[in-house]
MIKOLKOL-342814 format. One record per residue (C-alpha): residue in three letters; z, x negated, y. Coordinates in steps of 0.1 Angstrom, whole numbers, plus 5000, padded with zeros to 4 digits. Layout:
N
alaZXY...
END
This chain:
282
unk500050005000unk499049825033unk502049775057unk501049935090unk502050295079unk505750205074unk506950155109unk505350495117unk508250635092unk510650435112unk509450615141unk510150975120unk513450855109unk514250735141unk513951095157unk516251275130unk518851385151unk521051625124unk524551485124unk524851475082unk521151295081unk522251005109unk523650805083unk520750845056unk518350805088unk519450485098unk519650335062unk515850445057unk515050265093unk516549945079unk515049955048unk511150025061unk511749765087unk512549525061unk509349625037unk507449605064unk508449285074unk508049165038unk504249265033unk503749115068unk505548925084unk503748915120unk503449275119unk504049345161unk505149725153unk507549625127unk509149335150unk508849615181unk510849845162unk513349635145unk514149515180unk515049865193unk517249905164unk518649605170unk519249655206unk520849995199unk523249845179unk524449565205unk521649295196unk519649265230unk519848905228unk518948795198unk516149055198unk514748945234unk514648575217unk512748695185unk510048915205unk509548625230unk509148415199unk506348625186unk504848675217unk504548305220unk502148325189unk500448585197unk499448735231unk497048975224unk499349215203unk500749535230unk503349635204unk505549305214unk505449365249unk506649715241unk509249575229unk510049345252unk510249565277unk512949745260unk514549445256unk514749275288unk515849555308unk518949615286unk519749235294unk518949285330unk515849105334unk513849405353unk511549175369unk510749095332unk510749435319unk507849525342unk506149245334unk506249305299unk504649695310unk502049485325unk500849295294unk501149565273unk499149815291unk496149525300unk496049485263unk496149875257unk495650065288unk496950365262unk500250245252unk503250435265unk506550195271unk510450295285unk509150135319unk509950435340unk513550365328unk513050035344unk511150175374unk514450405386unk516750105380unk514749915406unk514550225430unk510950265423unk511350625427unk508150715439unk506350535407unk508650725389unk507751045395unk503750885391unk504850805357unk503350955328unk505850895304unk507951225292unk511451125307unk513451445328unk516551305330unk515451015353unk512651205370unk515751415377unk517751095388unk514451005408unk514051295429unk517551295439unk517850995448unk514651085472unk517051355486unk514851625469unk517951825449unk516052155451unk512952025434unk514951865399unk516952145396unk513352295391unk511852045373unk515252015349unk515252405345unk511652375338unk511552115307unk514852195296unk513652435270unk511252195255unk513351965246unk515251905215unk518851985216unk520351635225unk518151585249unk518651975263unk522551895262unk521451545285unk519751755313unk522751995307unk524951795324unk523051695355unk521752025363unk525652165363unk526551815387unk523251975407unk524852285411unk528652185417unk529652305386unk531952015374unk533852155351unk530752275330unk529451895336unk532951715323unk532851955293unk528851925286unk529651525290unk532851545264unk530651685240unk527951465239unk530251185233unk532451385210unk529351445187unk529051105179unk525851005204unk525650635204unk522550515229unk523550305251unk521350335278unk522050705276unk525650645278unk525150485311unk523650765323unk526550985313unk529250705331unk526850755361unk527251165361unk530951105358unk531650865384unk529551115403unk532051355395unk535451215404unk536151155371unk536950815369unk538750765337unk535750945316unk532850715341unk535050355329unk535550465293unk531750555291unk531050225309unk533050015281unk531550215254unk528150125269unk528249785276unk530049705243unk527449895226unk524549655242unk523849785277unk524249475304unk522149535331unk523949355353unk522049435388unk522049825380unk526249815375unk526749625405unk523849845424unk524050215413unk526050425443unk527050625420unk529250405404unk531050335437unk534050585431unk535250335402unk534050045415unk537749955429unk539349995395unk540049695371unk538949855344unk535449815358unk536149475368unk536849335337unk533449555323unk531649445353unk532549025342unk531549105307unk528149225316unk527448925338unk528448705311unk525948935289unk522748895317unk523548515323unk523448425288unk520048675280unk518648475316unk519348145299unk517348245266unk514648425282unk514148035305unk514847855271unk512048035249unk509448035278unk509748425288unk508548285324unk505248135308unk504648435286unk505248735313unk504048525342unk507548615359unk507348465391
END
């Protein structure tokens, strides 16, 4: 059976989302990874994917140095840079991130990355909202941010019922922030967490929607559960406005030191494995 098929399952696994299944999901993800790997080696997909499972499970280091490593070899494949962009913006290389979009859409001007994640954390709003790529929550963050609070509510109330039930529960909680309903916020963001959700990035955004909300506590435990998990931008914690209710605690001090440890380490290994040369970061 050729290879290329297998990280497509990945992909299916990937989007089970059924509490019971979560375990079985992510045993199946490991294990087509690692065939895929087997019957070839240089496979970019399988090496694309294995670094987002990686990175979701506290590994953006180590999988920024492998995909670089790859990349190294060979330039031509988009499914690396996909990856990378991934990659470097959990470390906090955003320049890098959107170089990494770059490359991958000049090799295939089709391929969709996570660059409007990166996009809002560098307050590209407009080229947000120009973005192509299926993301409400931070469209939602985008236009608010632009001062245009009317319009998400209406985009939010408008994709909400497409989307699958995590993802529903997501735009959940900024719609009630939107509308000044806090308590349904607090108790929409309590049970995301209590479910057993574990993306990072995501996480982030809930810590964000807390801090919003004056509830400190919930924003720095979010924080700590998000940064331990793998998520260290660095110059999006120190950044974000809407962090600045917690920013005098110590709590966020202490997560603030750990992420800069985090992004100057990922800085010194993108340098060391030539992520300059290969993005043409200037």
């Amino acid at each position: 059976m050729p290879a290329a098929p297998r990280p497509r399952l990945v992909q299916c696994y990937n989007r089970l989302t059924v509490p019971a299944s979560l375990r079985q999901a992510i045993a199946r993800t490991a294990a087509a990874l690692k065939r895929a790997l087997e019957l070839n080696p240089d496979l970019p997909l399988a090496h694309s994917l294995t670094a987002q499972v990686d990175i979701d499970h506290g590994r953006a280091r180590e999988a920024l140095g492998r995909l670089l490593n790859q990349a190294s070899r060979r330039r031509t494949d988009p499914e690396l840079f996909v990856g990378l962009v991934y990659a470097c913006r959990y470390c906090g290389l955003l320049d890098a991130s959107r170089r990494a979009d770059e490359a991958a859409r000049r090799l295939d001007p089709s391929i969709k990355t996570s660059v409007i994640h990166t996009l809002w954390m560098q307050r590209e709003y407009e080229a947000v909202l120009a973005s192509t790529v299926e993301a409400p929550l931070v469209v939602g963050f985008a236009l608010v941010a632009l001062g245009r609070e009317n319009e998400a509510l209406d985009f939010l109330a408008s994709r909400e019922p497409k989307l699958p039930p995590k993802l529903r529960q997501m735009i959940g909680v900024l719609r009630a922030l939107l509308e000044a309903r806090s308590a349904d916020a607090l108790a929409a963001i309590h049970a995301i967490v209590s479910s057993g959700f574990r993306d990072p990035e995501a996480l982030f955004y809930l810590a964000r929607q807390a801090a919003r909300l004056g509830a400190a506590e919930d924003a720095v435990a979010l924080l700590k559960s998000a940064t331990a998990a793998g998520f260290c931008c660095y110059p999006l914690l120190v950044s974000d406005e809407w962090l600045a209710p917690v920013r005098s605690r110590p709590e966020f001090a202490d997560v603030l030191a750990h992420v800069k440890r985090e992004h100057e380490l990922a800085a010194a290994a993108f340098a060391a494995a030539g992520g300059e040369r290969i993005l043409d970061v200037r």
